[in-house]
mmJSON file of the N, C-alpha and C atoms, coordinates in Angstrom:
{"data_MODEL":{"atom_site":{
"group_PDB":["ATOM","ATOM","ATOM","ATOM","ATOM","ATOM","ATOM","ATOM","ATOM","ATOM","ATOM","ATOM","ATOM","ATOM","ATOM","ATOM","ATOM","ATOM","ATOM","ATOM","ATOM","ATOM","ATOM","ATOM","ATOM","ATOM","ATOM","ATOM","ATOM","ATOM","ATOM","ATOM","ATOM","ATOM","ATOM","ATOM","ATOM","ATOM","ATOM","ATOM","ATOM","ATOM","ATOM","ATOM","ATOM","ATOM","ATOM","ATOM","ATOM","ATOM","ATOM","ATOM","ATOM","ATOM","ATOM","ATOM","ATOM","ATOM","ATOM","ATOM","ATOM","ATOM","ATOM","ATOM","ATOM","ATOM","ATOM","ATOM","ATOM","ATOM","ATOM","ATOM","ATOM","ATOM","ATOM","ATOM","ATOM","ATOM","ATOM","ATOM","ATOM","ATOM","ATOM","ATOM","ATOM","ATOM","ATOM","ATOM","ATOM","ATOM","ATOM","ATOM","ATOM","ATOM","ATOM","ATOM","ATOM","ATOM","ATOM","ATOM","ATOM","ATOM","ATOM","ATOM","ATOM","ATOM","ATOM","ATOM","ATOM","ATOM","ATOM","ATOM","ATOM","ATOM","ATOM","ATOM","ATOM","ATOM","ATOM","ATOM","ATOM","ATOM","ATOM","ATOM","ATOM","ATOM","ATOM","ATOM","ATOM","ATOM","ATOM","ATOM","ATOM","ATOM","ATOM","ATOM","ATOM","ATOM","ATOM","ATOM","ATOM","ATOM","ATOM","ATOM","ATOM","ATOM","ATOM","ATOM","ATOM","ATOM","ATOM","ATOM","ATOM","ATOM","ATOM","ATOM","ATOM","ATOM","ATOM","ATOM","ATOM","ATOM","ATOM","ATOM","ATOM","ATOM","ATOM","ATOM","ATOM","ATOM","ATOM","ATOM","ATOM","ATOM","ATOM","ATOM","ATOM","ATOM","ATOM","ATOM","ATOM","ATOM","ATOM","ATOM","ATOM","ATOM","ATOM","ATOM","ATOM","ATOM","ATOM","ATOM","ATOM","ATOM","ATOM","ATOM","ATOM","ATOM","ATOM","ATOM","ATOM","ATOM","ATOM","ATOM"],
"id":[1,2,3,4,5,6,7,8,9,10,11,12,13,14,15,16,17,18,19,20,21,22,23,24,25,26,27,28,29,30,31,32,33,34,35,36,37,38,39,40,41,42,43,44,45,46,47,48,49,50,51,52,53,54,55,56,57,58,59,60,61,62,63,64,65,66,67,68,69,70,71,72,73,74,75,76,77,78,79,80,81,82,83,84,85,86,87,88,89,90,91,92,93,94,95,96,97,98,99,100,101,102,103,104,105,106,107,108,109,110,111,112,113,114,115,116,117,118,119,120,121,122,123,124,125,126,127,128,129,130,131,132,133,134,135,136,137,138,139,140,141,142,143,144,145,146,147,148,149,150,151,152,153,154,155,156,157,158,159,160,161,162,163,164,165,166,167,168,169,170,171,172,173,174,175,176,177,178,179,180,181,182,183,184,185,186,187,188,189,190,191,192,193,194,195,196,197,198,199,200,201,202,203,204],
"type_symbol":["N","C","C","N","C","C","N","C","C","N","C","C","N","C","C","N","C","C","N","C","C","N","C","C","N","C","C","N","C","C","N","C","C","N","C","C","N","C","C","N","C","C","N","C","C","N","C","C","N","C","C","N","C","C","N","C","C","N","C","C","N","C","C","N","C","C","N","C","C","N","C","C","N","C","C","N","C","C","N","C","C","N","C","C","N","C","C","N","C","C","N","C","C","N","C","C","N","C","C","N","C","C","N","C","C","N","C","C","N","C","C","N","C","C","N","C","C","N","C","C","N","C","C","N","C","C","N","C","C","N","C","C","N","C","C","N","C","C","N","C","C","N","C","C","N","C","C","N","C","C","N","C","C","N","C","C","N","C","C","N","C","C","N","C","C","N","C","C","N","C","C","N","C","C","N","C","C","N","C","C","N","C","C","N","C","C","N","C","C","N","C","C","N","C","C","N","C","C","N","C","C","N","C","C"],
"label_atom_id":["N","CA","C","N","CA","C","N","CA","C","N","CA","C","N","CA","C","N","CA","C","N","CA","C","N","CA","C","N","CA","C","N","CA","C","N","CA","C","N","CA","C","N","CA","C","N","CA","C","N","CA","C","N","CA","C","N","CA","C","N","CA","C","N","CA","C","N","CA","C","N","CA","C","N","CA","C","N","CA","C","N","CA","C","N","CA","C","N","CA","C","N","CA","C","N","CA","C","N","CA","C","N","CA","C","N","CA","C","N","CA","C","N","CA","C","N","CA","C","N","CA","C","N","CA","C","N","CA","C","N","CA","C","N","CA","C","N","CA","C","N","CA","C","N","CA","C","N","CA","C","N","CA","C","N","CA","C","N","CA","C","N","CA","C","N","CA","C","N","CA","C","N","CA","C","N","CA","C","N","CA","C","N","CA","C","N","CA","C","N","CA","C","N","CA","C","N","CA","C","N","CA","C","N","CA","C","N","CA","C","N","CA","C","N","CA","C","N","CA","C","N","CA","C","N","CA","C","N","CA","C","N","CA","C","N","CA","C"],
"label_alt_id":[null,null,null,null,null,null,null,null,null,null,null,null,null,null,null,null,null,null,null,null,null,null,null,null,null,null,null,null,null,null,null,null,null,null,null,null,null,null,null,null,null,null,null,null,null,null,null,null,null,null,null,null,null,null,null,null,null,null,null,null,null,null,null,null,null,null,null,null,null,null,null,null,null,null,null,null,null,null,null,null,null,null,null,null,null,null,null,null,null,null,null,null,null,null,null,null,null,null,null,null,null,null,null,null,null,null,null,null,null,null,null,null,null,null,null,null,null,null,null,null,null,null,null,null,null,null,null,null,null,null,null,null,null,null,null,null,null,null,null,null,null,null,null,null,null,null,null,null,null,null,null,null,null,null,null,null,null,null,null,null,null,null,null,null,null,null,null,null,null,null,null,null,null,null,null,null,null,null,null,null,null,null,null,null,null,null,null,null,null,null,null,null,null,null,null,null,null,null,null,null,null,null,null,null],
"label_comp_id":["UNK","UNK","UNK","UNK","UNK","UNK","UNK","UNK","UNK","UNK","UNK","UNK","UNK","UNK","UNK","UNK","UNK","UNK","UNK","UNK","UNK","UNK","UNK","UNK","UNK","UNK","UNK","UNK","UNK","UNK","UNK","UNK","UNK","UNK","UNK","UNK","UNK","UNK","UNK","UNK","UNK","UNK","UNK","UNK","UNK","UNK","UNK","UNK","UNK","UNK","UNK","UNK","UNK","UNK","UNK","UNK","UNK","UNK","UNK","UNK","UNK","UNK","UNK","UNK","UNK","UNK","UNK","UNK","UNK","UNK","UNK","UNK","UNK","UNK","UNK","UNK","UNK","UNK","UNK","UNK","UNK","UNK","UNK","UNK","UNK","UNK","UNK","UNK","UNK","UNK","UNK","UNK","UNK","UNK","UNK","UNK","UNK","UNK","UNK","UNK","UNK","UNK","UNK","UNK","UNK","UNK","UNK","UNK","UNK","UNK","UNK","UNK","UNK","UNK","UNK","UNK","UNK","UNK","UNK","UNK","UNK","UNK","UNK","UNK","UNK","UNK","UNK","UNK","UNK","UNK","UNK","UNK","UNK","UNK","UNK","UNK","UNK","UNK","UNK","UNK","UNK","UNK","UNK","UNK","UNK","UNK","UNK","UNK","UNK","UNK","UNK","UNK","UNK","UNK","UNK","UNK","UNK","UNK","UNK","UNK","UNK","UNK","UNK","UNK","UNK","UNK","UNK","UNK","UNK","UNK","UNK","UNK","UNK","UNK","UNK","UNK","UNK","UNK","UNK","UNK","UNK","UNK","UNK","UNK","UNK","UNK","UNK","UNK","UNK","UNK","UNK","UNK","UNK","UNK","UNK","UNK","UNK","UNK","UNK","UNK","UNK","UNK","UNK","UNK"],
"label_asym_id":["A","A","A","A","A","A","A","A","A","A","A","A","A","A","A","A","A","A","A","A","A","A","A","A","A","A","A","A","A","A","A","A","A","A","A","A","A","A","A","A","A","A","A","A","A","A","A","A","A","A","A","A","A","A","A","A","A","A","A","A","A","A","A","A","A","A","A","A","A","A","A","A","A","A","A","A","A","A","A","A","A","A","A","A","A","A","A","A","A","A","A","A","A","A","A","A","A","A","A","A","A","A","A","A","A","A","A","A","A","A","A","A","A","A","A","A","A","A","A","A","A","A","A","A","A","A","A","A","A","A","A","A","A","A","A","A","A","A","A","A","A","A","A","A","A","A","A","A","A","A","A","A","A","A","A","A","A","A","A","A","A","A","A","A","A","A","A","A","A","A","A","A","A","A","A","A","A","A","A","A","A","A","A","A","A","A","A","A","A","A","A","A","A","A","A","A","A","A","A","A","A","A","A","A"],
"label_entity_id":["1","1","1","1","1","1","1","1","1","1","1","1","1","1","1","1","1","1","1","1","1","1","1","1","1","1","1","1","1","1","1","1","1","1","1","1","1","1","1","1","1","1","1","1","1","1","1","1","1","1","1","1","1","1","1","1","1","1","1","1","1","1","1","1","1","1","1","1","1","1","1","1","1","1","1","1","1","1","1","1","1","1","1","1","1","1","1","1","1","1","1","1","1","1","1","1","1","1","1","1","1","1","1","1","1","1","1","1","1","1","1","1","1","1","1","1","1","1","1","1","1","1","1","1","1","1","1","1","1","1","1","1","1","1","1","1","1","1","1","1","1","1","1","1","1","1","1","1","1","1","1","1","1","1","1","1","1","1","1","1","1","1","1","1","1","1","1","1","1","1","1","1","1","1","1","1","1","1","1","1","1","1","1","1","1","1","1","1","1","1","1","1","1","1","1","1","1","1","1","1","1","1","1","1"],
"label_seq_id":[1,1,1,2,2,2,3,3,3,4,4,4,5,5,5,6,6,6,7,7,7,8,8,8,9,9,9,10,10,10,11,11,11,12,12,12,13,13,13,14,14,14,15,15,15,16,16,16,17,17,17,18,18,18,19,19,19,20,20,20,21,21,21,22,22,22,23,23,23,24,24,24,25,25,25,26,26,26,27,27,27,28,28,28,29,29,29,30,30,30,31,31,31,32,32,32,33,33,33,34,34,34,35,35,35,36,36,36,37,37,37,38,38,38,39,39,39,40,40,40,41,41,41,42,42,42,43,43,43,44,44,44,45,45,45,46,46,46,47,47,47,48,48,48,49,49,49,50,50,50,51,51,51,52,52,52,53,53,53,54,54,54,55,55,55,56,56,56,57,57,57,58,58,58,59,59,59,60,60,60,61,61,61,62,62,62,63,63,63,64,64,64,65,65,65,66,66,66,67,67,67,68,68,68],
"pdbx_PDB_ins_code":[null,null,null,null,null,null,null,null,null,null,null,null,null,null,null,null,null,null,null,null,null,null,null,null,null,null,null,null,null,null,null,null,null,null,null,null,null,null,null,null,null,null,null,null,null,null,null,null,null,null,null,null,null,null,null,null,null,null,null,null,null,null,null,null,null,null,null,null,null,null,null,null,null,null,null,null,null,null,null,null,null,null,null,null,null,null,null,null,null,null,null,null,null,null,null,null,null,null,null,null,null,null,null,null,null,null,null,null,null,null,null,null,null,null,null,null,null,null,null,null,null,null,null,null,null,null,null,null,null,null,null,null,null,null,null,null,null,null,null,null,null,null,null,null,null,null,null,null,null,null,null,null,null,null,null,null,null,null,null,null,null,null,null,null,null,null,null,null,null,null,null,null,null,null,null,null,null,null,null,null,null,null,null,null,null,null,null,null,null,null,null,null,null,null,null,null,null,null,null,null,null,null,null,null],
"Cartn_x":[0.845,0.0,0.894,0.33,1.014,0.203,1.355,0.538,1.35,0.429,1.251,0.967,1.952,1.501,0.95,-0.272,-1.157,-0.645,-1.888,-1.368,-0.798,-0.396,0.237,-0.326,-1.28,-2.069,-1.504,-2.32,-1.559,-1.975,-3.505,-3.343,-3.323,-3.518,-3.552,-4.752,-5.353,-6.565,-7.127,-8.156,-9.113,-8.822,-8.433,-8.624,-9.429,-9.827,-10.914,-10.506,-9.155,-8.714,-8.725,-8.181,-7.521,-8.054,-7.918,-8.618,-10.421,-11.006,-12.409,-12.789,-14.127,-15.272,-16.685,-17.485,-19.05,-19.299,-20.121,-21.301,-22.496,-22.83,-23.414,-23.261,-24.457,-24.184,-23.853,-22.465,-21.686,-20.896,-21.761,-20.284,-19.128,-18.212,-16.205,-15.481,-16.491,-15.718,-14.907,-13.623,-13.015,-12.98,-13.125,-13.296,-11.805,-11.934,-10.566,-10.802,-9.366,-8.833,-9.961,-10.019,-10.562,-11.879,-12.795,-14.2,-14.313,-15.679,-16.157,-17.185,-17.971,-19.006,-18.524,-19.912,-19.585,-19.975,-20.88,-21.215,-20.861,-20.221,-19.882,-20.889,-20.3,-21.103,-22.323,-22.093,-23.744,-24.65,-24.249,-25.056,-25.256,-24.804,-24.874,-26.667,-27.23,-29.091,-28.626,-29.855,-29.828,-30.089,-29.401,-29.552,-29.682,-30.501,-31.334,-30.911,-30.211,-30.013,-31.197,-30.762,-31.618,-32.52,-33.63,-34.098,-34.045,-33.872,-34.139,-35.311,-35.722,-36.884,-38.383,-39.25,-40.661,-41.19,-41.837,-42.745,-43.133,-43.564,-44.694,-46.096,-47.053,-48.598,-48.659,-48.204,-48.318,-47.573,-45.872,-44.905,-46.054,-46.09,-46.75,-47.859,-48.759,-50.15,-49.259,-48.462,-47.793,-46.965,-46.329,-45.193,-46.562,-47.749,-48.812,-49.487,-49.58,-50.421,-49.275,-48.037,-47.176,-47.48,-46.994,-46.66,-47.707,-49.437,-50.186,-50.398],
"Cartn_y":[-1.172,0.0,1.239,2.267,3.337,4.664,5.587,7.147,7.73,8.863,10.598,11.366,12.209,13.335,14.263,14.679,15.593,16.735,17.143,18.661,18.535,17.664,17.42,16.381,17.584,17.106,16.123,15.133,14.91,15.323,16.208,15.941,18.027,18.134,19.291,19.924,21.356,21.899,21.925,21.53,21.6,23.075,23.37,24.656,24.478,25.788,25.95,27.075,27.136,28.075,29.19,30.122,31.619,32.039,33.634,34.36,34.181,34.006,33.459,34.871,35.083,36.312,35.618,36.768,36.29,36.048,35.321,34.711,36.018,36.591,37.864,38.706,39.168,40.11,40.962,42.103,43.274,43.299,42.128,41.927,41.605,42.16,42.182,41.591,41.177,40.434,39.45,39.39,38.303,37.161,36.241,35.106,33.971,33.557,32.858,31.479,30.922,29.965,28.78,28.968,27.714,27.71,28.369,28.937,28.051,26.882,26.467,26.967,27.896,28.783,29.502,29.503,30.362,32.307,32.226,33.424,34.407,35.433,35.721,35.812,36.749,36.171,37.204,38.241,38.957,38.295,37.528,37.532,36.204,35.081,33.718,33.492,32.28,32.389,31.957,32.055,31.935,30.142,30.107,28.154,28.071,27.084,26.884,25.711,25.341,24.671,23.573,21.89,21.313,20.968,21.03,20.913,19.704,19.161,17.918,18.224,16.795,16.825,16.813,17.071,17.115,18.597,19.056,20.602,20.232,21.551,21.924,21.696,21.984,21.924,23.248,24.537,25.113,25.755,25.661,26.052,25.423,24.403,23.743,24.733,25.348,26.151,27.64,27.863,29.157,28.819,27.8,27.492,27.508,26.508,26.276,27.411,28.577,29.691,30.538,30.626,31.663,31.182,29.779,29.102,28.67,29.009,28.604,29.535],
"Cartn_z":[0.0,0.0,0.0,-0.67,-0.684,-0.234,0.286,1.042,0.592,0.044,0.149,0.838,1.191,2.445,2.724,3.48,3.471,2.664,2.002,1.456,0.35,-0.324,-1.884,-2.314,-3.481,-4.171,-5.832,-6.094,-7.365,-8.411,-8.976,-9.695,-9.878,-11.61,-11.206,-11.65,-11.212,-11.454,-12.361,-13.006,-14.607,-15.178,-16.16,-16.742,-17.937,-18.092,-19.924,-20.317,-20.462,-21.217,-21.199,-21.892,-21.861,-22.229,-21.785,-22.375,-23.441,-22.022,-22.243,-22.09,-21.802,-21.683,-21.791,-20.798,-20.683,-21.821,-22.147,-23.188,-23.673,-22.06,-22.583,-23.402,-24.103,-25.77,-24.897,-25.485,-24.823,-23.751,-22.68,-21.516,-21.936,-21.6,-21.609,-20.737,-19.426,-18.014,-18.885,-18.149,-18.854,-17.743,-17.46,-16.924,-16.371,-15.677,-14.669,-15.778,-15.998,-16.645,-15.946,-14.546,-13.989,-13.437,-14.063,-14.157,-15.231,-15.021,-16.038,-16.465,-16.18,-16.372,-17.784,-18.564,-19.45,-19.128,-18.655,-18.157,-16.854,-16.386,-15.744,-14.081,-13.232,-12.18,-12.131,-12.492,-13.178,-13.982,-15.203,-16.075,-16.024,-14.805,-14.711,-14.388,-14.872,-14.491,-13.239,-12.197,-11.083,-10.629,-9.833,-9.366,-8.396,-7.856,-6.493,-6.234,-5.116,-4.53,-4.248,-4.256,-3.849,-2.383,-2.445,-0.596,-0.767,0.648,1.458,2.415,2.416,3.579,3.043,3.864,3.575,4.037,2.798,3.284,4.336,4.811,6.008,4.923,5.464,5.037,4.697,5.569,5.433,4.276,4.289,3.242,1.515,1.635,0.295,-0.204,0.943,0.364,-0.26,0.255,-0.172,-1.412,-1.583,-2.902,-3.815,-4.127,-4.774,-5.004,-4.335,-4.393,-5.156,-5.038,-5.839,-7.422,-7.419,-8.905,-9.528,-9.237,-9.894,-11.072],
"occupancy":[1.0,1.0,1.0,1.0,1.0,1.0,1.0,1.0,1.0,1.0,1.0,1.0,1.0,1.0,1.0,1.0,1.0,1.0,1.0,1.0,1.0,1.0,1.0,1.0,1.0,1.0,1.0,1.0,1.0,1.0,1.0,1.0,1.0,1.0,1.0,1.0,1.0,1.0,1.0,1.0,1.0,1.0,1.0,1.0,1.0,1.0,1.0,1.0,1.0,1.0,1.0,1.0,1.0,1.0,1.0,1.0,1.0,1.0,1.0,1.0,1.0,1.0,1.0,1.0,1.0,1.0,1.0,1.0,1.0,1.0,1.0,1.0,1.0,1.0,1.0,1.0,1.0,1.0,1.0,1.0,1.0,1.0,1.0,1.0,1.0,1.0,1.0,1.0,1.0,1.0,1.0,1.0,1.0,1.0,1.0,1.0,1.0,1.0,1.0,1.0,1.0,1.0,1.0,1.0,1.0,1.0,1.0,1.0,1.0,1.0,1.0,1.0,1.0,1.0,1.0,1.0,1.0,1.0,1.0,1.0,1.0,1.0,1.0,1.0,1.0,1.0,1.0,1.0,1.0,1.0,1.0,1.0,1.0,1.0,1.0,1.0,1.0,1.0,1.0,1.0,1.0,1.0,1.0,1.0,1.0,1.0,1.0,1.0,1.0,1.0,1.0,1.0,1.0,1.0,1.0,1.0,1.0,1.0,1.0,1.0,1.0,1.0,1.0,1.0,1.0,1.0,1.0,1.0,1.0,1.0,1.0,1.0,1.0,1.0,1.0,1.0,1.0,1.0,1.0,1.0,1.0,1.0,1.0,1.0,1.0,1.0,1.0,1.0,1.0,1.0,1.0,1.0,1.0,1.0,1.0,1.0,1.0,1.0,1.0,1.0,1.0,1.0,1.0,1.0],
"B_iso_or_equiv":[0.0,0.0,0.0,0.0,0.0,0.0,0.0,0.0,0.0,0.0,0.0,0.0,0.0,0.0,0.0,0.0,0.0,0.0,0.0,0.0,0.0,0.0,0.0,0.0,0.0,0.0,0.0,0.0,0.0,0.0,0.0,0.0,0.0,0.0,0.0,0.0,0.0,0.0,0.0,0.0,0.0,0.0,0.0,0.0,0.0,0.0,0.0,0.0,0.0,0.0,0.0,0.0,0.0,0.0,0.0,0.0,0.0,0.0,0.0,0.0,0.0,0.0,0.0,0.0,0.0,0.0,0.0,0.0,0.0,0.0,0.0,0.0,0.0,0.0,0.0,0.0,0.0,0.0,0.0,0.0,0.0,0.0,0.0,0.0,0.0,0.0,0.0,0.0,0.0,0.0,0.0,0.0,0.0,0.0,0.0,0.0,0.0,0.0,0.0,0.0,0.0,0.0,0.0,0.0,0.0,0.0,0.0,0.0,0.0,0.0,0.0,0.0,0.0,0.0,0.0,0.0,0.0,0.0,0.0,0.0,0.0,0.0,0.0,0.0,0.0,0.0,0.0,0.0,0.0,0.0,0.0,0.0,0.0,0.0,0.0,0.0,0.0,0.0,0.0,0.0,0.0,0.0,0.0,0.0,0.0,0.0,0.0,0.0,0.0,0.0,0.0,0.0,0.0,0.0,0.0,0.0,0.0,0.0,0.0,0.0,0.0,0.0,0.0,0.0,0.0,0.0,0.0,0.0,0.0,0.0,0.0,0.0,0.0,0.0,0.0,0.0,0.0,0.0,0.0,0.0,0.0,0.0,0.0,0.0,0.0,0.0,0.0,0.0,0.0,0.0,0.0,0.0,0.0,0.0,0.0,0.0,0.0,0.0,0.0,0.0,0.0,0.0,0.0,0.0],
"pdbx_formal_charge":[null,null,null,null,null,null,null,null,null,null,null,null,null,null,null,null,null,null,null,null,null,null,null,null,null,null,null,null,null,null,null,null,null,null,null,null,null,null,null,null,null,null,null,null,null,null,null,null,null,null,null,null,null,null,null,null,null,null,null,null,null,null,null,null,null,null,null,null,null,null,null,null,null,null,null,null,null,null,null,null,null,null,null,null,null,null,null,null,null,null,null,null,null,null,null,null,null,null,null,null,null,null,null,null,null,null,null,null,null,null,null,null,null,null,null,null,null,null,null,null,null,null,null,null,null,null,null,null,null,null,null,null,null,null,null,null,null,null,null,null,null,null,null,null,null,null,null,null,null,null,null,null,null,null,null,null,null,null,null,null,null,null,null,null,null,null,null,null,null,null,null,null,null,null,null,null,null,null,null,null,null,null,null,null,null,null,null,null,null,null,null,null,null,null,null,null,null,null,null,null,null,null,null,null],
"auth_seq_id":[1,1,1,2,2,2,3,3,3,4,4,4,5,5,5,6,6,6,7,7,7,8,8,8,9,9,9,10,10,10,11,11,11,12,12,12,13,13,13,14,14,14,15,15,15,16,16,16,17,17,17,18,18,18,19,19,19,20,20,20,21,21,21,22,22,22,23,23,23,24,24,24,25,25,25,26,26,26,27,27,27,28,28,28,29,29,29,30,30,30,31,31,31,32,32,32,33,33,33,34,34,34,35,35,35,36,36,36,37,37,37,38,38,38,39,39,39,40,40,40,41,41,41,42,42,42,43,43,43,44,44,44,45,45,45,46,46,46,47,47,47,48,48,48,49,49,49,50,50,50,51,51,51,52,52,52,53,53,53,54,54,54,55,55,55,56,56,56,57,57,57,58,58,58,59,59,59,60,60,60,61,61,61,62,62,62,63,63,63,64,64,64,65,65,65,66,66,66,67,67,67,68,68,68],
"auth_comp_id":["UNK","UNK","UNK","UNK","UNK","UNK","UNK","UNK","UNK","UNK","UNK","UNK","UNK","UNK","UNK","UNK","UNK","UNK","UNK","UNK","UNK","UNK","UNK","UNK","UNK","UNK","UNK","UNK","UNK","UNK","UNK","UNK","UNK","UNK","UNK","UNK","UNK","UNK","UNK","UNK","UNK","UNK","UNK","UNK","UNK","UNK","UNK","UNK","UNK","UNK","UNK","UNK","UNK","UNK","UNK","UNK","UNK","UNK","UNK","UNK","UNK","UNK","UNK","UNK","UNK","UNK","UNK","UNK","UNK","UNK","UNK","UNK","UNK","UNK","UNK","UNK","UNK","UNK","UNK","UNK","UNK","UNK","UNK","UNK","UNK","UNK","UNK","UNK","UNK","UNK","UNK","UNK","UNK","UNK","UNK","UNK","UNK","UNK","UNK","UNK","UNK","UNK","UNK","UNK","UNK","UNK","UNK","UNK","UNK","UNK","UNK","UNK","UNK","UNK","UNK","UNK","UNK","UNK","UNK","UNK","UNK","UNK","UNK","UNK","UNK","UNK","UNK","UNK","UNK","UNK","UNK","UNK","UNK","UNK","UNK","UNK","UNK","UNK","UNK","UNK","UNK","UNK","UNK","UNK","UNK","UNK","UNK","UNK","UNK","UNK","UNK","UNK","UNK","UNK","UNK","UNK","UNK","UNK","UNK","UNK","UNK","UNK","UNK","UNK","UNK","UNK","UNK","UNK","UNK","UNK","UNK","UNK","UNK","UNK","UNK","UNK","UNK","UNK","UNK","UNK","UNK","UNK","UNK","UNK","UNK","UNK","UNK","UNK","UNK","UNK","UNK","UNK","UNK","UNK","UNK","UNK","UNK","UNK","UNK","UNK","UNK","UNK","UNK","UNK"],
"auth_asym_id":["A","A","A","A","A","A","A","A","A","A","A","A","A","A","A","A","A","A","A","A","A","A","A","A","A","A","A","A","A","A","A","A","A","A","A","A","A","A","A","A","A","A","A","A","A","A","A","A","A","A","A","A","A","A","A","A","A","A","A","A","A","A","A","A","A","A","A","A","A","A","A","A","A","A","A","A","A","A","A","A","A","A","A","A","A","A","A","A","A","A","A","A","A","A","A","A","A","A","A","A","A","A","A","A","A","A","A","A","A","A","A","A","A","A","A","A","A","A","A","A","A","A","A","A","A","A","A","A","A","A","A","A","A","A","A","A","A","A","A","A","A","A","A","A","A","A","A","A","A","A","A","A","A","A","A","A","A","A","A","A","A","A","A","A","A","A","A","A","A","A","A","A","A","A","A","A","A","A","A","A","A","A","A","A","A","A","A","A","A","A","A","A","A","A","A","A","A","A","A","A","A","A","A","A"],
"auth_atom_id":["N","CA","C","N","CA","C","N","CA","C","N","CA","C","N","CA","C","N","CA","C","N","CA","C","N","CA","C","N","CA","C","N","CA","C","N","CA","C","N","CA","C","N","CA","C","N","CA","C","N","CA","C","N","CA","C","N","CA","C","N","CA","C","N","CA","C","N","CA","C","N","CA","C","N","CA","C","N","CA","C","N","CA","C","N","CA","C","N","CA","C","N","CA","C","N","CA","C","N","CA","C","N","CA","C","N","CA","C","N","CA","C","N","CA","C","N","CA","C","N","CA","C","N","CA","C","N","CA","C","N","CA","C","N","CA","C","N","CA","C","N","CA","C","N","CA","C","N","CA","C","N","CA","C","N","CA","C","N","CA","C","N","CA","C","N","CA","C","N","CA","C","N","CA","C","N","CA","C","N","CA","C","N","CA","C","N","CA","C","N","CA","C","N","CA","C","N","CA","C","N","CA","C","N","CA","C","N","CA","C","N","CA","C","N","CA","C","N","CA","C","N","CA","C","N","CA","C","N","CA","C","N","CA","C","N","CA","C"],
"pdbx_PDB_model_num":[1,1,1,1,1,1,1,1,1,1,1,1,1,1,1,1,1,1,1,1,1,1,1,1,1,1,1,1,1,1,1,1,1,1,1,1,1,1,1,1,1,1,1,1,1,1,1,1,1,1,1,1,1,1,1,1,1,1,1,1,1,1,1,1,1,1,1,1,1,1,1,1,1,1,1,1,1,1,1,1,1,1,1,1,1,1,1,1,1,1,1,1,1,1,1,1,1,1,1,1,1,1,1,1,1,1,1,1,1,1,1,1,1,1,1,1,1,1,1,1,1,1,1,1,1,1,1,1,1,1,1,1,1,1,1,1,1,1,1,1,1,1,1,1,1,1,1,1,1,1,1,1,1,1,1,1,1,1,1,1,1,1,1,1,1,1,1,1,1,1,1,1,1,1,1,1,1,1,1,1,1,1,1,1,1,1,1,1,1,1,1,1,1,1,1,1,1,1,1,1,1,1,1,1]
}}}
């Protein structure tokens, strides 16, 4: 069996390349080598995290009443 020693990593970080820029029509942000995002952090759509668990009775009448 073999170990390496805390803190030295093997492999090395994913990059997507140079000199990228937002996707957005007119944005100029230029974007980090190791950002897999195409869009910058303004013009990225918004992402919601997944819930765990079970609604309330109550939470459910309010989600159902916004999104009908």
């Amino acid at each position: 069996m073999r170990a390496t020693s805390a803190g030295r990593a093997r492999r090395r970080p994913k990059t997507y390349g140079d000199q990228r820029v937002c996707a957005d029509k007119g944005c100029q942000t230029r974007l980090s080598r190791y950002n897999r995002e195409t869009f910058c952090f303004r013009h990225a759509p918004a992402k919601y995290r997944r819930m765990r668990g079970e609604f309330t009775a109550e939470y459910a009448a309010k989600y159902t009443a916004k999104h009908s």
